[in-house]
C-alpha positions as CSV (number, residue, x, y, z in Angstrom):
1,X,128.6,25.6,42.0
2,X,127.9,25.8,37.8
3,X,131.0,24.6,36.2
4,X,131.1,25.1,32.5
5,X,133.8,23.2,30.2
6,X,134.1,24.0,26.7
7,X,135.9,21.9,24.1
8,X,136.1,21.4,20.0
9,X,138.7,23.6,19.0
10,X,141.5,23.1,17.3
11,X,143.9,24.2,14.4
12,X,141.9,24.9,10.9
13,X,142.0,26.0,7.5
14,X,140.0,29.2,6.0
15,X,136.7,27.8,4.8
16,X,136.7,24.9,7.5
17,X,134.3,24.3,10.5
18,X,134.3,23.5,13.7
19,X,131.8,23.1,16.6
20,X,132.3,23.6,20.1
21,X,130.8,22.1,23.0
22,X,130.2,23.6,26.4
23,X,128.5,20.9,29.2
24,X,127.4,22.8,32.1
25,X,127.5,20.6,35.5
26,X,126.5,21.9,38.8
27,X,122.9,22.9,37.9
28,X,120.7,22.0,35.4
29,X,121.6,24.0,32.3
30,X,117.9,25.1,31.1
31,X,118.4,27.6,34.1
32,X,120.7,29.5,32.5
33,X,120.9,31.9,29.3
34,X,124.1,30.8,27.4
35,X,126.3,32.8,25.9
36,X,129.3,32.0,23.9
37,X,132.4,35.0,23.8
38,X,135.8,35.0,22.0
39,X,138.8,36.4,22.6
40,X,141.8,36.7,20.6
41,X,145.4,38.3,21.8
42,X,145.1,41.8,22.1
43,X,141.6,42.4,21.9
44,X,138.2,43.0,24.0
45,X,136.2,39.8,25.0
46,X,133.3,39.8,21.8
47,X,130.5,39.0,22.5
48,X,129.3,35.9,19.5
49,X,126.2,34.6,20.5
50,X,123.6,33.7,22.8
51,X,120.5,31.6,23.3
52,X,117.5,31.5,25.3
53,X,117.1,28.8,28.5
54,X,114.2,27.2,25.8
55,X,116.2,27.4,22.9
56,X,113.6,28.9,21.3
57,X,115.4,32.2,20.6
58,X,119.5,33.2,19.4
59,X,121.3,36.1,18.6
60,X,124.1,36.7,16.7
61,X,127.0,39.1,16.5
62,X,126.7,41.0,13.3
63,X,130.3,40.3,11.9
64,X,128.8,36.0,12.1
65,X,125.9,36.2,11.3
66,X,125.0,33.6,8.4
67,X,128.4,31.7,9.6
68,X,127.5,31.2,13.2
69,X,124.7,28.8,14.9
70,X,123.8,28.3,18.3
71,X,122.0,25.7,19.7
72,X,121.4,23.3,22.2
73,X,120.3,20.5,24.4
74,X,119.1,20.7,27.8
75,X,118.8,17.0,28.0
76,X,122.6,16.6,27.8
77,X,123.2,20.4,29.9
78,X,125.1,21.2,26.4
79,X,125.4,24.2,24.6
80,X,127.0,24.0,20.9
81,X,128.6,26.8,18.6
82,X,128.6,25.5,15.2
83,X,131.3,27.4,13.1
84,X,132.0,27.4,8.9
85,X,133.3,29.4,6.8
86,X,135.8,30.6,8.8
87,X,138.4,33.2,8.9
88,X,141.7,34.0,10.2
89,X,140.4,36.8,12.0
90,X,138.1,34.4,13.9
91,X,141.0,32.9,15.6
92,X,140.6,33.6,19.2
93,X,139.8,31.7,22.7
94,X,136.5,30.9,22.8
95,X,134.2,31.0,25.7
96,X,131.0,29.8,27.0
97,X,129.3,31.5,29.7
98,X,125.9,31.2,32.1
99,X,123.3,33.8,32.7
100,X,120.7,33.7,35.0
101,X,119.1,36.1,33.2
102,X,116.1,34.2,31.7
103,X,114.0,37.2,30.0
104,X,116.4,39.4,28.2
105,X,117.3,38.2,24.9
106,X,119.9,40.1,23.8
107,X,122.7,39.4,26.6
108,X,126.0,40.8,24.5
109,X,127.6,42.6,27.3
110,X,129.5,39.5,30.0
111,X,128.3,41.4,32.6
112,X,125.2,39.8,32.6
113,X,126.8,36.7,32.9
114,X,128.0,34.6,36.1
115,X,129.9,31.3,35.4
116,X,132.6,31.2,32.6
117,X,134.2,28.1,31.3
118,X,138.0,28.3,30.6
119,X,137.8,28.4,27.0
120,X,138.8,26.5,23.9
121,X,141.5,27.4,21.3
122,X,140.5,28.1,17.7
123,X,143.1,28.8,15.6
124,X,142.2,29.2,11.5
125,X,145.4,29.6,9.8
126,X,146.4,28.2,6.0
């Protein structure tokens, strides 16, 4: 059984950073396509980011682009969102999630995806 476990979040301020950390246990993470997702109260699940099993290739939302990177290291089974410039609008639970799905790319919709973590709180507020 994959169990993912995301942490780094936390309270703040417009213009700060933050980066999150996912560990993935249960299976070697370089299996997997990993995806990060937000959700804040109210709202869809958005899709933020993902990244290939390599590394080698990520893909951004639009609205994060430039403000959001993901990388990460196999070596360790981590996964890491690194956040700045942030807004209050990108306050939100945030997600990791595993896909098996090794040759697509662009993996946006969670469908494709089959173990979720329980999410980390960021909160950007003044």
């Amino acid at each position: 059984q994959v169990q993912l476990v995301e942490s780094g979040g936390g309270v703040v301020q417009p213009g700060g950073s933050l980066r999150l950390s996912c560990v993935v246990s249960g299976r070697t993470a370089s299996s997997y396509s990993m995806g990060w997702f937000r959700q804040a109260p109210g709202k869809d699940r958005e899709f933020v980011a993902v990244i290939t099993w390599s590394g080698s290739i990520t893909y951004n939302a639009d609205s994060m682009k430039g403000r959001f990177t993901i990388s990460r290291d196999n070596a360790k089974n981590t996964v890491y969102l690194q956040m700045n410039s942030l807004k209050p609008e990108d306050t939100a639970l945030y997600y990791c999630a595993a896909s098996p799905d090794i040759l697509r790319v662009r993996l946006t919709n969670g469908a494709f995806y089959d173990y979720w973590g329980q999410g980390t709180q960021v909160t950007v507020s003044s």
